[in-house]
N, C-alpha and C positions, 0 to 999 in steps of 0.2 A: 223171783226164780233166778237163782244164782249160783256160781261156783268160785270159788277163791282157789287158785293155786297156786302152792307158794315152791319157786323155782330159786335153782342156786342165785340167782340175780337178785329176788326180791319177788314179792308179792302180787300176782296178777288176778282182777276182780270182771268175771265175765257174767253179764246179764243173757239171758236166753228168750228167745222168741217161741214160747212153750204153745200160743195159740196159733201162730204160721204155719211152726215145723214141730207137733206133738213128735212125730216118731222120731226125727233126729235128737231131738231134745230128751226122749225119754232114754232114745239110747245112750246122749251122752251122761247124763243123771245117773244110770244106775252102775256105769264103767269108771265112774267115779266111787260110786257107794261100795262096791267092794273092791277099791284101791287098786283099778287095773293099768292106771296112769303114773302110778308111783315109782319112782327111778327112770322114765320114760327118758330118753335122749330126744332133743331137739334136732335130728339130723339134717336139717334142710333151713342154711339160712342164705335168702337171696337180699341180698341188700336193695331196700326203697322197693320191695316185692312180697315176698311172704316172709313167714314163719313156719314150716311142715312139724309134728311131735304127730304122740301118741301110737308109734309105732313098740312093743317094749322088743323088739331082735333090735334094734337101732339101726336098722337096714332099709327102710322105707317100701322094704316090700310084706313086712309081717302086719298084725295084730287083725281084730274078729271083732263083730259086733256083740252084742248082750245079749242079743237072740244067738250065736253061735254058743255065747258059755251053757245056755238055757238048753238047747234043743240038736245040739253039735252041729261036724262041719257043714251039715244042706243047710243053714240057716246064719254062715258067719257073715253075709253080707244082707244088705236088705235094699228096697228099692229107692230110689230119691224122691224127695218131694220138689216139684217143680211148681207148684200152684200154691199162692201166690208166688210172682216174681219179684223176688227182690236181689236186686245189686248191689255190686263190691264199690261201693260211691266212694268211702274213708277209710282212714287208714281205721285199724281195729278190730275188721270185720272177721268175724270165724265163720270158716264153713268145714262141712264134712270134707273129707279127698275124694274125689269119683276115683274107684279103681278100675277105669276103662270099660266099664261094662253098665255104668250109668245106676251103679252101686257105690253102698257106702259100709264100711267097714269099721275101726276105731280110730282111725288117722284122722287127725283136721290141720286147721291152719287158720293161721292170722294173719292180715295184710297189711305192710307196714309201706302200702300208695295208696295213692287216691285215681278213683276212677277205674280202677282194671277191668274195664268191660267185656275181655277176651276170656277172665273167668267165668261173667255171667252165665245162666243155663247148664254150664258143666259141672260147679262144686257147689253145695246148696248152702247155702246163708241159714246159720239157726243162732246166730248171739251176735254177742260187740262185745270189745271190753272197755269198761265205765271207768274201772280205777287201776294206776299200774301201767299207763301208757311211757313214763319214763321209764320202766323196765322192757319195756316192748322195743324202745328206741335202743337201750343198751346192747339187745341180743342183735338187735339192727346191726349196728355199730361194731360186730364181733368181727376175729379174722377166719377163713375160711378157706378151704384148698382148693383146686380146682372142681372140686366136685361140690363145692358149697357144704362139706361137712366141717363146721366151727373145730379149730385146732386143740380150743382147752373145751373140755365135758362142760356141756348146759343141762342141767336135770330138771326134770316134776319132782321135787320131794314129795309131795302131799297135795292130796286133793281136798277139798271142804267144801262142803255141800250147805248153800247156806239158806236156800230155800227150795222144795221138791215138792209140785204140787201131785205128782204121778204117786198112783197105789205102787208096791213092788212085788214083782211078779212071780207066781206063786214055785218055790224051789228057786229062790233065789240064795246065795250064802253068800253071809255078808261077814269079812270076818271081823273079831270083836279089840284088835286092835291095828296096826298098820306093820305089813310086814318086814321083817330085814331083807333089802338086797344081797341076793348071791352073787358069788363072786363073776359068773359069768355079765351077771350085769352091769358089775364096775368098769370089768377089764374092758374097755373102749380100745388100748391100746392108744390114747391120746393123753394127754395132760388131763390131772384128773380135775376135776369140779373143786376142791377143794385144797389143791396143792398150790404151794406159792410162786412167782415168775419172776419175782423182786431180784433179780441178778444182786442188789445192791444192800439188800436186808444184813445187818447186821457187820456192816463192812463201814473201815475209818470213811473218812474225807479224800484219806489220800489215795487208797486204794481204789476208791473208786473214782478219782479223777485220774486216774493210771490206766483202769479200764476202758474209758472212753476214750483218753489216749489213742491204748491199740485200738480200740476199735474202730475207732476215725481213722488210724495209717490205715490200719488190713483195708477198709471201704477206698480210700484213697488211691490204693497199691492193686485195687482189682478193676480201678476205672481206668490207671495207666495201662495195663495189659489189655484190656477191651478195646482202647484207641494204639495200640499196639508200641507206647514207649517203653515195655516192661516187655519181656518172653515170660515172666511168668509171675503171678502177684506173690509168691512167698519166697523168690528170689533174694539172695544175704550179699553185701555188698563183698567185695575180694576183702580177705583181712591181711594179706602182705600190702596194703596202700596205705599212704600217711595222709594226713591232712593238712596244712601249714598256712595257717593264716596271721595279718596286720604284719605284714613283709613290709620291706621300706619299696618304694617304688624303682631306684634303682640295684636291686637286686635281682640278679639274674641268674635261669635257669642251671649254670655252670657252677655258681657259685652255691649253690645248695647242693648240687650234686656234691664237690669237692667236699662238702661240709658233711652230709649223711652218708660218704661214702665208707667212712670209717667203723661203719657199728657192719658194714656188707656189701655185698655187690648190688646196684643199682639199673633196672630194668630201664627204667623214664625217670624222668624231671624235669617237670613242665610247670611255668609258672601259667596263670590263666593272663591273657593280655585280650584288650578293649577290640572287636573284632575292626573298628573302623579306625581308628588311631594306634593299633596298637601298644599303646599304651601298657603297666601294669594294672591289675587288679586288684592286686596287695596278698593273693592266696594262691598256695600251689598243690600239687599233687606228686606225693614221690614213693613209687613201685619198687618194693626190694625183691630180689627173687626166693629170701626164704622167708616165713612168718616169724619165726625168733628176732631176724637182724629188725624187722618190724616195730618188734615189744620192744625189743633192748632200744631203737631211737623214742620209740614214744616217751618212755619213761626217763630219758637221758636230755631231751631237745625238751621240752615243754619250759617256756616262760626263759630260753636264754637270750644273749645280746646278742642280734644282726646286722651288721648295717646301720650299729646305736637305735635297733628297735626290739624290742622284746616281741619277741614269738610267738604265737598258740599250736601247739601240736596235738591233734587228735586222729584216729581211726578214721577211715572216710567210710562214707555211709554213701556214693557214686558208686553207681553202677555205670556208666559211659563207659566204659574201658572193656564189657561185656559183650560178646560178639551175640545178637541172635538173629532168628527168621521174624522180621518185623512184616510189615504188611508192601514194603518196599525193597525188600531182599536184607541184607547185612544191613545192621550201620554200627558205626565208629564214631568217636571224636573225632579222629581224622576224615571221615568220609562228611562229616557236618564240615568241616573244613573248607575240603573241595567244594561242598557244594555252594559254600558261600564266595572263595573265590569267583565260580562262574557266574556267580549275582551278579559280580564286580566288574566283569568286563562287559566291556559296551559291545550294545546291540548293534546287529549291522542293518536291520529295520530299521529307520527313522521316521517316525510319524510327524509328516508336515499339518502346520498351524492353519494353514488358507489351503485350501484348492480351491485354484481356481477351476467356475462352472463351465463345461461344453456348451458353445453357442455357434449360432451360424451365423458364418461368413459374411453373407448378403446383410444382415439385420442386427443392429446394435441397439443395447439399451439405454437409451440416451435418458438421463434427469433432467428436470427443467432449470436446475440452475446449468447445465452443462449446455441447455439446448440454447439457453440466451448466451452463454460464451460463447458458443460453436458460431450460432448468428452475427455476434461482435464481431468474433476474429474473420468470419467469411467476411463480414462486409469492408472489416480493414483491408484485407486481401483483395478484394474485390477492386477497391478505392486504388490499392497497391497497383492491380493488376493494369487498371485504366489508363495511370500515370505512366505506366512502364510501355503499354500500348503505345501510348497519344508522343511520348518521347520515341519512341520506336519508330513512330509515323514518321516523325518531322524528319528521323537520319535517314529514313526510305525516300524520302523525298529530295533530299539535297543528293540522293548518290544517282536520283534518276536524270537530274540535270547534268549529268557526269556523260561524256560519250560512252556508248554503247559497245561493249565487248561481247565476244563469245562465251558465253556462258551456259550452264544449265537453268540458271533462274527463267519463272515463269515474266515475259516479256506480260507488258501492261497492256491496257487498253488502247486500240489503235485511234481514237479520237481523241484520247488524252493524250496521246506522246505525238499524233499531228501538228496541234495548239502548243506546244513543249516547243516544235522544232519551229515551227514562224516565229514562237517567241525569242527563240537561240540565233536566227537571222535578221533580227529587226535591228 
């Protein structure tokens, strides 16, 4: 029990679960048999999710069951089968669409994950597809708009019923070839199923390395604008500007002027120099105020002697010299200028290398090689201090044998300076 449907992609081969889900299965079976899938739009592609078809308004809100062609509208939906349970466990899996109402209509879908247990119970499982799973991954793989409807047409051309074990039900009309789609069917209003996207069909080498060209500046020229070095990506550079490059190094702004000033009157002439030395660049920029005197130097300067160097003159393709609203108000060449000037002078913030830590007064962190010095030189000092005493002593002592003046010194002990004075009369 089988259906082959063969889609603009290629070939898809669905096996059915005819003893699970008889009535889903018979409904799909006979919406086949009279070719009600034929030109159907895929309108619903979720990537690594589903596949939604079988709607034919291409809208996700139309299409009827078999019992609706059979018996009309009381009958275009029918009930779900929920017994047995079976799960969206792989990718491949087809079930009916619940139209919220715990009905099934002619929409289904295929599941291109594993595991979506949040559709279980709600969309009922009645096949798989066996053969065709790299065309399932293609529609996978398509581009889509925000609404997940594919940008170029995915079609059902054709259903084939490759085995139906179901009687058909009686005023059933089956018709006895497969119809032509009408035109409302085609008009998707998208790129159609069958039209070519090849930008490059039929075009030289050169052409089409021309077009990738532009297309790499335009992508280029609209990433400048988004970071806001462009006011605008299709911005044309000024065409009264020169270009003047492989200048000798000492040539200078005055002397190009004097030189291009003869084809017109001259706005600027700026050679470019090295922003930290100075320096030349070897290329300059020269602004005439009309566009003719422009042509007339391009065509007049290109490849002469300067300076015993030959030239390059071309059109500049810089925009710098363009005033707009950037995301930091104006800017200039000259306002980059300034700004690098104030790079250049020094800050009056200075970040010191060491700070020293806050400690307290009372309490020092002493190391142990600092603590055995500390110990050496106390004790030399200590030795120092003794010596300076015990010398101290002995001058205190020769000046007490000295007679006694009025002084503020504290007078000695009266038993020592008694023994002092019998010694002084003996």
């Amino acid at each position: 029990m089988a259906v082959l449907l063969e889609t603009t992609l290629g070939d898809v081969v669905i096996d059915l679960y005819t003893e699970e889900r008889p009535r889903a299965c018979l409904n799909f079976l006979k919406l086949c048999k009279i070719k009600y899938y034929n030109y159907c739009l895929i309108h619903n592609v979720q990537r690594d999710f589903i596949i939604q078809t079988g709607d034919p308004t291409g809208t996700g809100r139309g299409g009827e069951s078999i019992f609706g062609q059979l018996y009309g509208d009381q009958a275009s939906f029918f009930e779900a089968e929920k017994v047995p349970r079976i799960k969206h466990k792989k990718k491949g899996t087809v079930s009916m669409v619940n139209n919220g109402s715990d009905q099934h209509g002619s929409q289904f879908l295929i599941t291109t994950g594993e595991n979506l247990d949040y559709l279980d119970g709600v969309h009922t499982v009645f096949g798989e597809v066996t053969e065709g799973m790299d065309i399932i991954k293609k529609i996978n793989e398509t581009f889509v708009d925000k609404d997940f409807v594919p940008y170029q047409d995915i079609r059902i051309n054709h259903t084939v019923i490759l085995d139906d074990p179901f009687d058909d039900p009686p005023d059933l009309l089956i018709p006895d070839r497969s119809p032509e789609p009408t035109r409302e069917q085609l008009d998707s209003g998208r790129i159609g199923a069958d039209e070519e996207i090849d930008d490059f069909k039929g075009r030289s080498a050169e052409e089409v390395e021309e077009i990738k060209a532009e297309k790499e500046a335009k992508t280029q020229a609209i990433l400048l604008e988004m970071v806001g070095d462009l006011p605008d990506a299709d911005i044309k550079p000024p065409e009264n500007v020169l270009f003047v490059c492989k200048l000798n190094p000492v040539t200078t702004d005055e002397d190009l002027e004097i030189i291009f000033s003869r084809f017109g009157p001259i706005r600027s002439c700026e050679v470019i120099r090295d922003w930290k030395t100075g320096e030349s660049l070897c290329y300059a920029f020269i602004e005439f105020e009309k566009e003719e005197d422009c042509e007339k130097a391009f065509f007049k300067m290109d490849n002469v002697l300067i300076d015993d160097r030959r030239i390059h003159v071309d059109f500049s393709q810089s925009v710098a010299k363009v005033k707009w609203k950037g995301k930091g108000g104006k800017y200039t060449k000259s306002d980059f200028k300034e700004y690098e000037k104030e790079q250049d002078k020094p800050s009056n913030l200075v970040l010191k290398d060491k700070v020293k830590p806050k400690q307290d007064t009372k309490y020092d962190l002493i190391l142990d090689e600092q603590a055995e010095d500390s110990k050496s030189s106390h004790s030399h000092t200590s030795k120092k201090h003794k010596k300076k005493t015990r010398h101290c002593s002995e001058e205190k002592e020769d000046e007490d044998y000295m007679p006694i003046k009025n002084t503020n010194q504290r007078s000695r002990s009266p038993k020592k300076s008694k023994d002092k004075e019998k010694s002084k009369y003996r």
